[in-house]
C-alpha positions in Angstrom: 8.5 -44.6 38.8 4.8 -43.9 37.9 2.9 -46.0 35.9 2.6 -44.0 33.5 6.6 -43.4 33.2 6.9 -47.6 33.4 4.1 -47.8 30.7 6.3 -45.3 27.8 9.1 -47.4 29.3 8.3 -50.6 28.0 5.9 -49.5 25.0 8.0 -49.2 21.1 8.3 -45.5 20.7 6.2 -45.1 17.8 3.1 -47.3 19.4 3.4 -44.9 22.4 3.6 -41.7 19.7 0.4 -42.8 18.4 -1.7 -43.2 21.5 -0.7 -40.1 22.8 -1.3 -38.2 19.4 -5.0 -40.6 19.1 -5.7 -39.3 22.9 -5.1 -35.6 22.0 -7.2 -35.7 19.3 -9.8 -36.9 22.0 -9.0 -34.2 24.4 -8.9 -31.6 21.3 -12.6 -32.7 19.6 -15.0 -30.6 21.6 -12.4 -27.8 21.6 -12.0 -27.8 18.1 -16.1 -28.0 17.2 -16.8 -25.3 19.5 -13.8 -23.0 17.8 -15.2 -24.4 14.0 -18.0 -23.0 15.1 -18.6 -19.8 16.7 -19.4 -16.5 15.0 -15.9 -14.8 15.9 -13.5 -17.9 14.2 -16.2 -18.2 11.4 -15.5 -14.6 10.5 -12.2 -15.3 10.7 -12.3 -18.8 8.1 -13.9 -16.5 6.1 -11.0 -14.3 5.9 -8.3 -16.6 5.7 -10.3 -18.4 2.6 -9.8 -15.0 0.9 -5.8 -15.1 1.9 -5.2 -18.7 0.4 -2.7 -18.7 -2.3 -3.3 -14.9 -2.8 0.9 -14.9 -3.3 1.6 -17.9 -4.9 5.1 -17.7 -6.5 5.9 -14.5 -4.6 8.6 -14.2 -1.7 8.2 -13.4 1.9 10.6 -12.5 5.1 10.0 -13.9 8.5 10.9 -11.8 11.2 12.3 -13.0 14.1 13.3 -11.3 17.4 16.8 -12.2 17.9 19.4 -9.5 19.1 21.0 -10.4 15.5 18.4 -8.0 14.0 20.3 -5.0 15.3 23.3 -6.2 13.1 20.7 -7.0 10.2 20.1 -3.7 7.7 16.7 -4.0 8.0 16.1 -1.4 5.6 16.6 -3.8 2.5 13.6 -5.9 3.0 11.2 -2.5 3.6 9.3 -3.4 0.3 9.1 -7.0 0.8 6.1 -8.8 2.2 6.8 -9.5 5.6 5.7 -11.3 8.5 6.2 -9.8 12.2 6.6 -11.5 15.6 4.7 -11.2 18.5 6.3 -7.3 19.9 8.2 -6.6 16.7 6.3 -3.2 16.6 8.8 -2.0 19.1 11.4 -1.9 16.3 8.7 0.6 13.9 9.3 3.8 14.8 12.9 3.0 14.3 12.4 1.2 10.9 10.5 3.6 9.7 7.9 0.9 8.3 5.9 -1.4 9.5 5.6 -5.7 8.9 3.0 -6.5 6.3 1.7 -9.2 8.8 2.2 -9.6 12.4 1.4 -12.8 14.2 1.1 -14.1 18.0 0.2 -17.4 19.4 1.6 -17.0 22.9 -0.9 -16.6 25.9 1.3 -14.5 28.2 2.3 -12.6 25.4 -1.0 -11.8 24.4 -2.3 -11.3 27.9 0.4 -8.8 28.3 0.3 -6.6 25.4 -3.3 -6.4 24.2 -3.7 -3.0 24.2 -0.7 -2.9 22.4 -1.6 -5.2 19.7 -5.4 -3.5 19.8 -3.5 -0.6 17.8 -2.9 -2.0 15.0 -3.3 -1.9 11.6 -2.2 -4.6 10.0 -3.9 -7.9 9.3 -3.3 -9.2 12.7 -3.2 -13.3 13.2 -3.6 -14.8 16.5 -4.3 -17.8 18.4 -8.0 -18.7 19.2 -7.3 -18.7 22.6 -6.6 -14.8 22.7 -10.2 -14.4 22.6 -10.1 -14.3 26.7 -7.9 -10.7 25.7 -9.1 -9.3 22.2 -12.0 -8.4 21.0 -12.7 -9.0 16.9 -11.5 -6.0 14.7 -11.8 -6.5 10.9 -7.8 -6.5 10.9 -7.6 -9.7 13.5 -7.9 -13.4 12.6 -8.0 -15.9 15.1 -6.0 -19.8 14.5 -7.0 -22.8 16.3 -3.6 -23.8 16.8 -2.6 -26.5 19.6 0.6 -27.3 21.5 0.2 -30.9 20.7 -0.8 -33.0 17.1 2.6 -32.3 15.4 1.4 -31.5 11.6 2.2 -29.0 8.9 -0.8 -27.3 7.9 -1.5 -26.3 4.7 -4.2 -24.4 5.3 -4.6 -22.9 8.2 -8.3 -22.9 8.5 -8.2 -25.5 10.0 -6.1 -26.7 12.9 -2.6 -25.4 13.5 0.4 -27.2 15.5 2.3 -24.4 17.0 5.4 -26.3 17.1 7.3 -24.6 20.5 7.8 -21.3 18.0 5.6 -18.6 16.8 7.9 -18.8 13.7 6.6 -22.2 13.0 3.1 -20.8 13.1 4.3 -18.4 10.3 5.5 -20.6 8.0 2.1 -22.2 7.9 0.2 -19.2 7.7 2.7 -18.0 4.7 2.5 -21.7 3.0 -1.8 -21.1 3.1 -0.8 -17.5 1.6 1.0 -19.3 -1.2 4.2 -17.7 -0.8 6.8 -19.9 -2.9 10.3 -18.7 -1.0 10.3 -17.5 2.7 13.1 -16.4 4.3 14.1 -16.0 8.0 16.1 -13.6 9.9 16.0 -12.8 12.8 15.9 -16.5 13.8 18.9 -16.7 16.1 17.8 -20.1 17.9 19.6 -19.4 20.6 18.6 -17.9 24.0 20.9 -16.1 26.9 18.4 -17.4 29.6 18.3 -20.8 30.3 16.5 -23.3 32.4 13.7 -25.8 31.8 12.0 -25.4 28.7 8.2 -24.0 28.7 8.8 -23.0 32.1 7.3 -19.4 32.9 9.7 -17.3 34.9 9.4 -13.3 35.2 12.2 -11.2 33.6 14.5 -9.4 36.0 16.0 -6.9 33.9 16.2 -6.2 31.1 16.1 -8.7 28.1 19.4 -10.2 26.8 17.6 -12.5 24.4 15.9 -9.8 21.3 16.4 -7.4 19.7 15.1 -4.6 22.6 16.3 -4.9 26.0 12.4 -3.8 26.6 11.3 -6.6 25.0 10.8 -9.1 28.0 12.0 -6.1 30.3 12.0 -6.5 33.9 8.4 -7.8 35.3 7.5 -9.9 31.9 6.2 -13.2 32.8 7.5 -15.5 29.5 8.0 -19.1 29.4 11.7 -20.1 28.1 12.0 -21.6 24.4 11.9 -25.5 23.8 14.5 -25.2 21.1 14.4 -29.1 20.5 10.6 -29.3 19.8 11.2 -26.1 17.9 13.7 -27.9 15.9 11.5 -30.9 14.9 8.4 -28.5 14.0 11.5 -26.0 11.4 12.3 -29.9 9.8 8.4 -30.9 9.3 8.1 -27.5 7.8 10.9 -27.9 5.6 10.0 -31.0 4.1 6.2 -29.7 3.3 7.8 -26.5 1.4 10.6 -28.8 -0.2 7.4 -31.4 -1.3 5.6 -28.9 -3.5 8.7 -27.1 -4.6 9.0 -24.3 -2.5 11.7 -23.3 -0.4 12.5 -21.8 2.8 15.8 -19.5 3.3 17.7 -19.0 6.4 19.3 -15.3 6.2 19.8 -14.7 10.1 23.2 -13.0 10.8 24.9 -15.4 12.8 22.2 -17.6 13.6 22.3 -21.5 15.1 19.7 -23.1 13.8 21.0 -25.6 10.8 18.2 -26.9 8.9 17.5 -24.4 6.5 20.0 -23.5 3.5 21.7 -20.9 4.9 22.2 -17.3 2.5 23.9 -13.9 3.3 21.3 -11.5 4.2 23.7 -8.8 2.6 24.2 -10.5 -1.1 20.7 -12.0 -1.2 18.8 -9.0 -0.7 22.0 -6.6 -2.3 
């Protein structure tokens, strides 16, 4: 056993919690004054100043990537505000519309599908990191978000937890929008793949785990989902909507994830 290991063995969980959290905000300081202030992320605080609360009281939709979207009638939700996922904008052309939003905080994915995301139109939000892959358009916005510091932010100006999920990241980007109901689908929480979680692996074939079996086709480096930190960041989020009154739906067609009141995609947006 390492010292380290024997250390967290014999130190109370929460005085071990708060050591580690104290030391990544050590490891995160210079990170996070060189990201407060460089030209690229101050044009992007600028713009997210301009998005906060500009829907307060309205409603927004999540989208996830789940194959439950191709049982979903996505059509019902085509005038709704809505945030997309990562490569959503394979689903488009079928659609026939396009995401108000679209969002993406993971490196590989980013890495991958630049020129991709370069394309579009959208108000674009991504991670600060991206920088090594994207140039500044007036649609993009880059996040300072982290894998560690668990938090809800508020305001996403300043520094977001990503919480194992780009869905979590969306949340807090729709909370600093001011958007008073939010619901999920797409959200299926589950994943065909397994192994360890975080772990990159490259796809074989093609993808059993979204909505396009091109999603993660074969030759995709990804990293597998960490559906228990995942689960931790949806209940953090939950309590900050619940605290100020707002609420977050869960209209996924046969999804697993249990901690948001669940609603029939079908009825609620009939």
């Amino acid at each position: 056993m390492s010292i380290k290991e024997t250390i967290k063995q014999i130190t109370p969980q929460p005085v071990w919690d708060l050591a580690r959290n104290s030391w990544d905000g050590v490891k995160r300081s210079g990170e996070s004054l060189q990201a407060a202030l460089h030209p690229w992320r101050r044009d992007s605080i600028r713009k997210l100043t301009a998005l906060k609360d500009i829907h307060r009281g309205e409603r927004c939709v999540i989208i996830g990537n789940g194959p439950s979207l191709n049982q979903t009638d996505v059509s019902k939700i085509k005038d709704e505000f809505t945030f997309g996922l990562n490569r959503i904008y394979l689903a488009f052309e079928e659609w026939g519309f396009e995401t108000s939003f679209l969002l993406s905080v993971n490196d590989l994915v980013i890495e991958q599908c630049a020129q991709d995301f370069r394309s579009l139109r959208m108000p674009c939000f991504f991670t600060w990191r991206a920088r090594k892959h994207i140039q500044p358009q007036e649609n993009f916005h880059f996040l300072y978000t982290t894998y560690t510091g668990p938090k809800f932010a508020q305001d996403v100006r300043g520094r977001v937890w990503e919480g194992a999920t780009v869905t979590y990241t969306a949340l807090q980007l729709a909370y600093h929008m001011g958007f008073s109901t939010v619901v999920l689908i797409g959200v299926d929480h589950s994943f065909a793949s397994k192994g360890k979680p975080n772990e990159t692996v490259v796809s074989q074939g093609d993808d059993p785990n979204h909505f396009n079996p091109k999603y993660f086709g074969k030759g995709f480096r990804w990293q597998l989902p960490d559906l228990e930190t995942s689960e931790i960041a949806y209940k953090i989020a939950k309590q900050a909507f619940e605290a100020e009154g707002r609420e977050v739906l869960d209209a996924t067609v046969g999804g697993r994830l249990q901690v948001f009141r669940k609603v029939d995609f079908d009825e609620y947006f009939g």
